[in-house]
C-alpha positions as CSV (number, residue, x, y, z in Angstrom):
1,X,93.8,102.9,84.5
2,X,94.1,106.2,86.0
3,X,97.2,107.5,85.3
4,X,96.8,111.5,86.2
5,X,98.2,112.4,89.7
6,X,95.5,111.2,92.2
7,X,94.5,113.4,94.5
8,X,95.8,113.0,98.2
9,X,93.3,111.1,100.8
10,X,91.8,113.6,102.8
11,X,93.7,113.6,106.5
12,X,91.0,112.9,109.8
13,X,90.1,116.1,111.1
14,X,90.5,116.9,114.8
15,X,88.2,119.4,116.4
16,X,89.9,121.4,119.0
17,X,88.5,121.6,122.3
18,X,84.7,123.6,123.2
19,X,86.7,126.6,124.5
20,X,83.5,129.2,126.3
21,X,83.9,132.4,125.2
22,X,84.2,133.3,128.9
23,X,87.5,131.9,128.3
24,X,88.7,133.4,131.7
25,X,86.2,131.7,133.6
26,X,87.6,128.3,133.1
27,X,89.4,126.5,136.2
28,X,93.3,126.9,136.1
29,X,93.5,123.2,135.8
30,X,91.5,123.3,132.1
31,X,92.6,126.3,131.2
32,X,96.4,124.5,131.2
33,X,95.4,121.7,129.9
34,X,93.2,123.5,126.3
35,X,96.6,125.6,126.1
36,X,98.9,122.0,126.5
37,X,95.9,120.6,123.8
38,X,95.7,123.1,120.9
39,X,100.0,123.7,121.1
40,X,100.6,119.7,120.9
41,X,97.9,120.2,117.4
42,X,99.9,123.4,116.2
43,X,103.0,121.4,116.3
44,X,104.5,119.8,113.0
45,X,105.2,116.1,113.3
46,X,108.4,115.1,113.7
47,X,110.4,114.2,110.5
48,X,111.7,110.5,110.4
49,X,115.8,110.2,110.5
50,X,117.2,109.9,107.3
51,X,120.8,109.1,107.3
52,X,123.2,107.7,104.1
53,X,126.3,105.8,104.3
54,X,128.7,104.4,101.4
55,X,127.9,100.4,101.3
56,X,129.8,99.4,98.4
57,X,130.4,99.6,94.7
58,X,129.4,98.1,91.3
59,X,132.0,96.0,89.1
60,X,132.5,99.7,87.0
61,X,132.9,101.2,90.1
62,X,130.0,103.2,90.3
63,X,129.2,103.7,94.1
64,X,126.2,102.0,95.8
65,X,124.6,103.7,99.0
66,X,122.3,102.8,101.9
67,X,119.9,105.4,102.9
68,X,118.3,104.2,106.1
69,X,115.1,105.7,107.6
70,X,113.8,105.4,111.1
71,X,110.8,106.7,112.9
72,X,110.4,105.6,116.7
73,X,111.4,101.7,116.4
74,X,110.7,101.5,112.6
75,X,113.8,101.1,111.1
76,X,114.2,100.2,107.2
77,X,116.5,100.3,104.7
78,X,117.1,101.3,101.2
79,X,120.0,101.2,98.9
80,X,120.0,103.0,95.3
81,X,120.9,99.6,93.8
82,X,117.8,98.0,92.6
83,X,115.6,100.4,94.5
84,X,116.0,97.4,97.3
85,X,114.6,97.3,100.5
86,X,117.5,96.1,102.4
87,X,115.8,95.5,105.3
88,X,112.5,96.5,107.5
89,X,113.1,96.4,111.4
90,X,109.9,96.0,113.5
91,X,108.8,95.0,116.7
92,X,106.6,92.1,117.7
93,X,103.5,92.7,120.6
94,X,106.5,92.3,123.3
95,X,108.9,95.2,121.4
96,X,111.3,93.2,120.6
97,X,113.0,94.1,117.4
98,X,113.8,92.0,114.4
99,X,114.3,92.0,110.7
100,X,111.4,90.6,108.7
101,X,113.0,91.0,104.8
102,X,114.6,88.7,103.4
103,X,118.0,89.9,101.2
104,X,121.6,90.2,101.8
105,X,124.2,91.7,103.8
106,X,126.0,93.6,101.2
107,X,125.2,95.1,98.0
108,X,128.0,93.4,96.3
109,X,126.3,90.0,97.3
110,X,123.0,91.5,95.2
111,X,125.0,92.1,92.1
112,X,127.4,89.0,92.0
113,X,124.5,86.4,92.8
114,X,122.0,88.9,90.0
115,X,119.5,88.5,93.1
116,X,117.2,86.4,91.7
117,X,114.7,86.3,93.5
118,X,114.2,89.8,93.4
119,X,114.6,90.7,96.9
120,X,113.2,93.5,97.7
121,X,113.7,95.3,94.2
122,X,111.8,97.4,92.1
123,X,110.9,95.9,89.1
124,X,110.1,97.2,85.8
125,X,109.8,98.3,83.5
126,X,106.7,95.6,83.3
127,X,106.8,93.8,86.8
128,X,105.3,90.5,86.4
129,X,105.2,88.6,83.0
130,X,104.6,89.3,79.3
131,X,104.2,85.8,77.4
132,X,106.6,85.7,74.8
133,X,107.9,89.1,75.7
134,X,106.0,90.0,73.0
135,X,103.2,92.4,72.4
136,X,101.2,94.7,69.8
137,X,100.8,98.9,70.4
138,X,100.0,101.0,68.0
139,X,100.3,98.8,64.8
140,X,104.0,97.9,65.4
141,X,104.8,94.7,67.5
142,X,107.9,95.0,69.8
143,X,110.0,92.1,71.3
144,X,111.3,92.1,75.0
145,X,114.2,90.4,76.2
146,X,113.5,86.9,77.1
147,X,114.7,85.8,81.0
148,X,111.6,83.2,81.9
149,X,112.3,80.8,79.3
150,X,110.1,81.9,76.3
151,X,109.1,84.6,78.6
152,X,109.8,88.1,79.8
153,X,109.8,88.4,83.7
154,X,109.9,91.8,85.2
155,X,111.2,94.0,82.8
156,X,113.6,91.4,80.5
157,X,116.7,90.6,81.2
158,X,118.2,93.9,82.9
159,X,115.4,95.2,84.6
160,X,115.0,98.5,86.9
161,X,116.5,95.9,89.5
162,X,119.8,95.5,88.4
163,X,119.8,99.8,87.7
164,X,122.3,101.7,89.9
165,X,119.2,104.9,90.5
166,X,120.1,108.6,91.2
167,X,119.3,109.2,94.7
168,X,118.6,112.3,96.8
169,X,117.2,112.4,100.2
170,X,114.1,113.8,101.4
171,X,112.0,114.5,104.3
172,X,111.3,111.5,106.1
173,X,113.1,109.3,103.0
174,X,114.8,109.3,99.8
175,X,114.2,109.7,96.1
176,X,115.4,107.8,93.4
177,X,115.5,108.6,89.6
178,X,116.1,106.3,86.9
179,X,116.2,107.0,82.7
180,X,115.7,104.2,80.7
181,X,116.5,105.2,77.2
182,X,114.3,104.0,74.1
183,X,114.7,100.7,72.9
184,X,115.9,99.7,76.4
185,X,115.2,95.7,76.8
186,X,113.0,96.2,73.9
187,X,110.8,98.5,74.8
188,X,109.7,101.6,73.2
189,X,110.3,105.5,74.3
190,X,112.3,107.0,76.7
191,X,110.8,106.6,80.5
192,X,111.6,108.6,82.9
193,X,110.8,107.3,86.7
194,X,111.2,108.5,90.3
195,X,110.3,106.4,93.0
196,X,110.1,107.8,96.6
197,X,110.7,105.6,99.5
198,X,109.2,107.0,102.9
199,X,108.7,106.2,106.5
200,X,106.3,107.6,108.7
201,X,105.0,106.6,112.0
202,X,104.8,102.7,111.4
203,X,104.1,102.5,107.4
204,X,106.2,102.5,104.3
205,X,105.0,104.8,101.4
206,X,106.3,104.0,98.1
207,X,105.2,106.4,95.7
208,X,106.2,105.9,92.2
209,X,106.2,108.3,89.1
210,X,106.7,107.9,85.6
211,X,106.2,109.4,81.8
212,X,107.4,108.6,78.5
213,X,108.2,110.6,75.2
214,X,106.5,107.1,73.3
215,X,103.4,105.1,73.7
216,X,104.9,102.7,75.9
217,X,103.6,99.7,78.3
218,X,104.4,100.3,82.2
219,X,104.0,98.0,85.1
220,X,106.0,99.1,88.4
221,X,106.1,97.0,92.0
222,X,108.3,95.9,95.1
223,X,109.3,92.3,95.3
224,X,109.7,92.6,99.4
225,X,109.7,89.2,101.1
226,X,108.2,89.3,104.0
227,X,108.7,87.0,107.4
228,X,107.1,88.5,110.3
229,X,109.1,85.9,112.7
230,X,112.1,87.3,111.2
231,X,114.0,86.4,108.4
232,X,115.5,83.3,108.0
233,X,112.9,81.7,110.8
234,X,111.5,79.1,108.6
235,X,108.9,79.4,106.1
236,X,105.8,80.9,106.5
237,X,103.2,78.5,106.3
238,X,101.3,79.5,109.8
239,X,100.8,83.3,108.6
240,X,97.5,84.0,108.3
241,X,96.5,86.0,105.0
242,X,93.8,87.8,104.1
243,X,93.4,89.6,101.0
244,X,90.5,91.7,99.3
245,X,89.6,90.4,96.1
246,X,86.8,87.8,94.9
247,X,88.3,86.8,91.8
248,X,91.7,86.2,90.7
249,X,93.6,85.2,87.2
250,X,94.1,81.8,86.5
251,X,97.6,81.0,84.9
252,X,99.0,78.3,82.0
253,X,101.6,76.2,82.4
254,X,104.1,79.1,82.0
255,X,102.0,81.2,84.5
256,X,100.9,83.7,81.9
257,X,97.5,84.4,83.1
258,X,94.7,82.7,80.8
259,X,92.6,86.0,80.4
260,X,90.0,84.3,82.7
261,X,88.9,86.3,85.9
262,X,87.6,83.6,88.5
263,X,85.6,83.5,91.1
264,X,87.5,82.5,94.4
265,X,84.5,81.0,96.8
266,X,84.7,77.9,97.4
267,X,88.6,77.5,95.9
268,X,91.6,78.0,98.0
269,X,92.5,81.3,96.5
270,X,89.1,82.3,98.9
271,X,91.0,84.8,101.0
272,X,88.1,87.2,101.4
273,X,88.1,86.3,105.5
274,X,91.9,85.3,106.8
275,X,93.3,81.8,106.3
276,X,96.6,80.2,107.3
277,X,98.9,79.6,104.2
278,X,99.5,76.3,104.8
279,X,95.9,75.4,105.9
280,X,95.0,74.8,101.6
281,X,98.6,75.6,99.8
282,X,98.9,71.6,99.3
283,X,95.2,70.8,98.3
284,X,94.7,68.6,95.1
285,X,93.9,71.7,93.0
286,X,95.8,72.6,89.1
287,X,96.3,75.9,89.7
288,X,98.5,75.4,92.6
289,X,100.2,72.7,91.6
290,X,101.1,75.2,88.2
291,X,102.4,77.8,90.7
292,X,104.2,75.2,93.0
293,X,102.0,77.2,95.8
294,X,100.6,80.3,95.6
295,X,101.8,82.6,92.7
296,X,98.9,84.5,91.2
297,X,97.4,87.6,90.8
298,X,94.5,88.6,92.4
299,X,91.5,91.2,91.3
300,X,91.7,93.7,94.1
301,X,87.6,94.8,94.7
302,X,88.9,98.0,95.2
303,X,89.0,98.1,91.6
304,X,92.2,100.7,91.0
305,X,90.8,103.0,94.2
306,X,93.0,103.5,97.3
307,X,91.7,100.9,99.7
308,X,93.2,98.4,101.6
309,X,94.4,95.4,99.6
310,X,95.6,92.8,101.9
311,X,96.4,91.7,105.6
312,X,99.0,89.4,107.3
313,X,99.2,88.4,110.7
314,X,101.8,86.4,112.3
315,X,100.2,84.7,115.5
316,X,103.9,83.9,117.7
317,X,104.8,87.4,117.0
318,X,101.6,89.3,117.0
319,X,103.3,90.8,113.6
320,X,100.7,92.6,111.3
321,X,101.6,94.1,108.0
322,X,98.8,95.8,105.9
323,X,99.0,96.9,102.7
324,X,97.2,99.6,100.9
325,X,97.6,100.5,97.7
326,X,95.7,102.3,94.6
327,X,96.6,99.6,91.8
328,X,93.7,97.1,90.3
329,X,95.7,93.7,91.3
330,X,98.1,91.9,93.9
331,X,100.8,89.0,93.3
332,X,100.2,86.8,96.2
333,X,103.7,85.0,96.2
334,X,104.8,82.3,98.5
335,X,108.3,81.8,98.0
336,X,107.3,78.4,96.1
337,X,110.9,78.8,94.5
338,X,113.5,79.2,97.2
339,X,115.4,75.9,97.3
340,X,117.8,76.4,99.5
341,X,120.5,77.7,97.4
342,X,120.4,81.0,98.6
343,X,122.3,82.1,101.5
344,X,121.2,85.6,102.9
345,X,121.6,88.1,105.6
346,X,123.2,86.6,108.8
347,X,123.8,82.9,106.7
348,X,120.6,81.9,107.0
349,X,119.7,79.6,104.3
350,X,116.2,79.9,102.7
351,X,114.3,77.6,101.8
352,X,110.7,76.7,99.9
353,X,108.1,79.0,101.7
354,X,110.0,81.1,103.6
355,X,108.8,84.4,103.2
356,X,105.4,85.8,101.3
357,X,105.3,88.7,98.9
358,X,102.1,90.9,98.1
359,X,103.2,92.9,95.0
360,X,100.8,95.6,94.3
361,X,100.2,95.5,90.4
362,X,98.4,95.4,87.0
363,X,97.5,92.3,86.1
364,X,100.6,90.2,84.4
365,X,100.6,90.4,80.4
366,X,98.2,92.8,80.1
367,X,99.2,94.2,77.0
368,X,98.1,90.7,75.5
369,X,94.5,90.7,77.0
370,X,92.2,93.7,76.0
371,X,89.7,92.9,79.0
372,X,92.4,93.5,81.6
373,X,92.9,97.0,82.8
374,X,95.4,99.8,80.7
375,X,99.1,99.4,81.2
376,X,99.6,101.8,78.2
377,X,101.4,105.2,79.3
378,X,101.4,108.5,76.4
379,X,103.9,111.1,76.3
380,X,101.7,114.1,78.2
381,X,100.6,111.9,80.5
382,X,102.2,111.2,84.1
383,X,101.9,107.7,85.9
384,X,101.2,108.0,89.5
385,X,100.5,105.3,91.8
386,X,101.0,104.5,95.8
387,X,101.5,101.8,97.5
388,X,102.0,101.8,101.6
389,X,102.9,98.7,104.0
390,X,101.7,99.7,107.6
391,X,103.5,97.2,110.7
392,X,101.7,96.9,113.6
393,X,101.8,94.4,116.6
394,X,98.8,92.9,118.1
């Protein structure tokens, strides 16, 4: 695990125009338009719009605000409850506009229902699963809150989603800060995270930071759904998925990953070149009938390097999210458990399958399996990761 600040990727280099030293000598009509060429590349880029309203308030009364951030027709927001993304406002191949997260209206609807599904939350301080809740560092054997029957599901019981996070905007987005004392849900030393949420062009960077004055275990994601018709369209079975990894991690019964990396050829968890959802998500195989669908983590060949991870296209729409990230695994997530209970944004109803999520991760309880990569964070040592959603049209 590499958990020094990575350097940043190198930005594409543009060569100005051959300008003849007999600069003079050019026609007017070139000579306007070098001048027009190198001031457009002098230019700074313009900033996304950041703005922040009051949107509501806990039970304790502690405020809750929406930051939204727009670039061109890119609209998304962001409240400091949970860390959620609210909503993400794209346009299809036709530019027409339209919500593709799934959530609430309000924040109070988040707290009072305890959101959970985890709409569009960060999660920690272990994303994912730890069978038992229970795991071994440094001699001494610490017990998380249980919230997945004899399991602990991103972070224990109150996770980093349910945290009201300090928030301060930035350029082009907003930061949030959250403490989470020793101890907190069980697990050991004081963590200290910032999270930044930004939006340029037509990509989301999330960019997430964290040390500890303990050995501790750290796991940290976004649990967007996505629905590139738009939320509440239906489910999202005709998506066509592609993600870069040849193996994956099989799960038990309790989906705790067996320690087993697998081969995907010739399974349906074979997404290596793009496949409909629904073309193999009801096949005759164990490991989706444990996840009810898709619900497993998959062994990014990227291998903990920047790269691109994963790939959805929505054919109606011509919607296209990418995501590229630097972290050795992805939850491919289908939504298996929406029943219908949940009312969201606008009263749509969802129901089994109808959005996706791509959670850019370590691999779930890793602390329990020596041959998966380190979640382990030192004090001295600073956790840096990035993770970035690009929309696009086609």
């Amino acid at each position: 695990m590499e958990w020094k600040r990575k350097p940043a990727l190198a930005a594409a280099k543009l060569d100005p125009p051959h300008l003849h030293k007999g600069f003079s000598t050019m026609s007017p009509m070139k000579l306007v338009l070098s001048i027009l060429l190198l001031t457009a590349m002098t230019l700074p880029l313009q900033s996304a719009e950041v703005t922040k309203k009051a949107s509501g308030k806990m039970p304790n009364g502690t405020p809750i605000d929406l930051y939204t951030l727009k670039d061109g027709k890119i609209e998304i927001r962001i409240m400091n409850y949970g860390g959620i993304v609210q909503s993400i406002l794209v346009p299809d191949r036709n530019g027409k506009v339209a919500d593709i997260a799934l959530g609430f209206d309000t924040p109070e609807e988040y707290v009072t229902t305890g959101n959970k599904p985890y709409f569009g939350a960060i999660v920690g301080r272990y994303a994912n699963r730890i069978a038992h809740g229970r795991f071994e560092l440094g001699g001494k054997t610490y017990q998380i809150t249980l919230n997945d029957g004899d399991n602990m599901l991103h972070g224990g019981k109150v996770g980093f989603d349910k945290a009201v996070w300090q928030a301060k905007q930035i350029e082009d987005g907003v930061e949030l800060s959250h403490v989470s004392a020793d101890g907190d849900q069980g697990f050991p030393g004081k963590l200290t995270t910032v999270v930044r949420y930004t939006v340029k062009s037509n990509e989301l960077k999330i960019e997430y930071t964290a040390t500890t004055d303990k050995n501790t275990v750290l796991n940290l994601t976004n649990h967007s759904y996505f629905n590139l018709k738009g939320q509440g369209t239906g489910d999202v079975t005709n998506h066509q998925v592609e993600i870069d990894a040849g193996r994956y991690t099989p799960v038990n019964k309790d989906l705790i990953p067996t320690g087993q990396l697998a081969p995907v050829p010739g399974t349906p968890f074979d997404f290596q070149k793009p496949h409909v959802i629904g073309e193999r998500i009801n096949e005759d195989n164990e490991q989706l009938k444990l996840g009810w669908g898709y619900d497993h983590n998959f062994v990014l060949d990227g291998g903990g390097k920047y790269a691109e991870a994963a790939e959805v296209y929505e054919p109606t729409t011509g919607r296209v999210v990418q995501v590229w990230t630097d972290q050795p695994g992805v939850q491919f997530y289908t939504g298996n458990h929406l029943d219908g209970t949940v009312t969201g944004k606008g009263g749509k109803v969802y129901r089994k399958r109808d959005g996706l999520c791509l959670e850019t991760q370590h691999f779930p309880d890793s602390p329990n399996h020596p041959n998966f990569p380190m979640t382990e964070l030192k004090p001295g040592q600073t956790f840096h990761s990035v993770t970035v959603y690009k929309f696009s049209a086609r």
